[in-house]
N, C-alpha and C positions, 0 to 999 in steps of 0.2 A: 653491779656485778653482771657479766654476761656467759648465759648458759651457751657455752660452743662445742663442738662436735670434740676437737684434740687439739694439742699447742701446732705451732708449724712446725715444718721438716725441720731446720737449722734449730728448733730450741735446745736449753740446757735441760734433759729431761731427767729425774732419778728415779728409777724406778725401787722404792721401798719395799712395795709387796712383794715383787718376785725375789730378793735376796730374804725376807722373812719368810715367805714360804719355806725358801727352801732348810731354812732353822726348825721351823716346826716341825716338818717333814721328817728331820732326823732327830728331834724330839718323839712323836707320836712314834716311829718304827722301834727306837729305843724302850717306849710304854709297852708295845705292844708285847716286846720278847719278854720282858718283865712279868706282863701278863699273863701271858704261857708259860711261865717258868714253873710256875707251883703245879701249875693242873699235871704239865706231862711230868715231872717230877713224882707225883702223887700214882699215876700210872705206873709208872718205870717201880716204884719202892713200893708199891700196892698200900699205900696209907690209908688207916682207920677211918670209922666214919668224920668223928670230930677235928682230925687233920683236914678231911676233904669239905669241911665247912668251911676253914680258917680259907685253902685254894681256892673256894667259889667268891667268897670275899676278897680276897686279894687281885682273882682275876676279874673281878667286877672295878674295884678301885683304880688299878692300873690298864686297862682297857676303857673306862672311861677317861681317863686321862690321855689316853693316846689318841680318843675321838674327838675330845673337846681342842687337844693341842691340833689335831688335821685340820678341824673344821673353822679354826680361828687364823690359819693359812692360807685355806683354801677361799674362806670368805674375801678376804683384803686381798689376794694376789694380784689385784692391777691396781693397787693402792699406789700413788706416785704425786712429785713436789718437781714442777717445770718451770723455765722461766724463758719467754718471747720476747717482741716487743710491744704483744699485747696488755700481758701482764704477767701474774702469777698464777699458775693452774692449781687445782687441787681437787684430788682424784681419790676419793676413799668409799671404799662399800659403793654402797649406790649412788652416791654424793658426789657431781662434779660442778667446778665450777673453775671460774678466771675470776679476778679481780683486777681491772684494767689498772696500768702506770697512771692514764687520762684522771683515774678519780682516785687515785692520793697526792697527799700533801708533802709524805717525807717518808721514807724505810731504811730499814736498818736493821742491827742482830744488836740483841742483849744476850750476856753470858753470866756463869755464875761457877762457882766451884762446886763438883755433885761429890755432895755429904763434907764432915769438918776434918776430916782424916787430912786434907793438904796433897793427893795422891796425883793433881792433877789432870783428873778427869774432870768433863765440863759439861754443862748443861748449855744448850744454846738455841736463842728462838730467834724468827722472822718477826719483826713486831713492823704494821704494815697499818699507814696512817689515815681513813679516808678522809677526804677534803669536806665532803656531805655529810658526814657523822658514820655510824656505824649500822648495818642494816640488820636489828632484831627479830626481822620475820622472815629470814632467808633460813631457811633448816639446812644447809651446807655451810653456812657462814657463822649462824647463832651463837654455835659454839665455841668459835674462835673469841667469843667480845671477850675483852680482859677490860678491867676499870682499874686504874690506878697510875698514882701520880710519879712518874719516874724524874720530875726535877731537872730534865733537859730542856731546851728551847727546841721547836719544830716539833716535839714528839707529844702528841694527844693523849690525855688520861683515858679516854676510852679508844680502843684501836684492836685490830687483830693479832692474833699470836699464835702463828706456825713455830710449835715447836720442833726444831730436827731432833727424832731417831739418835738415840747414843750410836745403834751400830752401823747407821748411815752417817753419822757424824766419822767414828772411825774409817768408813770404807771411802768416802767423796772427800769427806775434808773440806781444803783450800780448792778443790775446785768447786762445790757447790757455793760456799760464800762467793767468789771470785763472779761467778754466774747471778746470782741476786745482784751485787755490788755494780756489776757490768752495763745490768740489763737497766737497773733504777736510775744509775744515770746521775743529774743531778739531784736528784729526790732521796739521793743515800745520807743518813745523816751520821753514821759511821759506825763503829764498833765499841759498845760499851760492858763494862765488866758492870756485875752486881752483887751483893751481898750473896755469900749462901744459904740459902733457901728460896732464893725469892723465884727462881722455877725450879718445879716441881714432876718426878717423872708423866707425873698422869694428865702434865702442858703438853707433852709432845705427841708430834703428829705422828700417830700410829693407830 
């Protein structure tokens, strides 16, 4: 892995965090009105004492929730998933890193159906091969290691796993796969479906 400043000008970059920001953003101002609703209600209709406990509680519940939904936007907002000819960036919280094309072996996306319902919605990950094994002491990588045996040729039991965002999956699409697919080159080893469950919301990269 090498730590570098940003991908280049020409890369395919997505930026996650700032379209989830702006989800949050109108999550939290949502919490916030919620929040205020009881107290000046409680003003407006002059409510008893035991009313104006139930409003301190309500505006403490929903006001916390409007600050944890800011602060979980505001934290990630340059959170993002790029691809050069260096390699693969990855950019979350404090955590950046590349993962050069030079040191894997083969990449590719696995897919799955999210939940049994049949609805057509998909779960779908970057699973990303190193040639030199996988590097457990890197705290921007660590947590990508996935282990297990997916029964393909070229594709390593232990390896990384970029999951994509459901609502960056809706919003990019066919061109962010089209972008990984481009840039791998001949190291793509193609597009595989999997059983459902076999990823899991809390795989992806968010």
């Amino acid at each position: 892995m090498i730590h570098g400043p940003s991908p280049a000008p020409d890369a395919a970059l997505f930026n996650f965090g700032k379209r989830r920001m702006l989800q949050t953003v109108r999550g939290a101002i949502g919490a916030f009105v919620l929040a205020l609703a009881m107290p000046i209600a409680g003003v407006v209709h002059e409510y008893g004492l035991g009313t104006w406990v139930f409003a301190v509680i309500w505006f403490l519940v929903f006001g916390g929730a409007g600050v944890g939904l800011a602060w979980v936007g505001w934290a990630d907002r340059h959170a993002y998933l790029a691809f050069d000819a260096t390699g693969v960036w990855l950019h979350k919280q404090t955590a950046r890193a590349v993962i050069p094309w030079a040191s894997l072996e083969s990449a590719g996306l696995f897919w799955c159906p999210q939940g049994p319902d049949n609805s057509g919605k998909r779960l779908v990950s970057l699973e990303l091969c190193p040639a030199g094994g996988v590097d457990e002491h890197d705290p921007a990588l660590s947590p990508l290691i996935v282990h297990d045996e997916p029964n393909l040729p070229g594709v390593a039991d232990r390896r990384y796993r970029v999951g994509i965002p459901v609502f960056a999956l809706r919003l990019y699409g066919p061109k962010l796969v089209e972008a990984a697919r481009s840039r791998a080159g001949r190291l793509w080893f193609g597009e595989h479906e999997r059983p459902s469950g076999y990823l899991r919301l809390q795989d992806l990269f968010s």
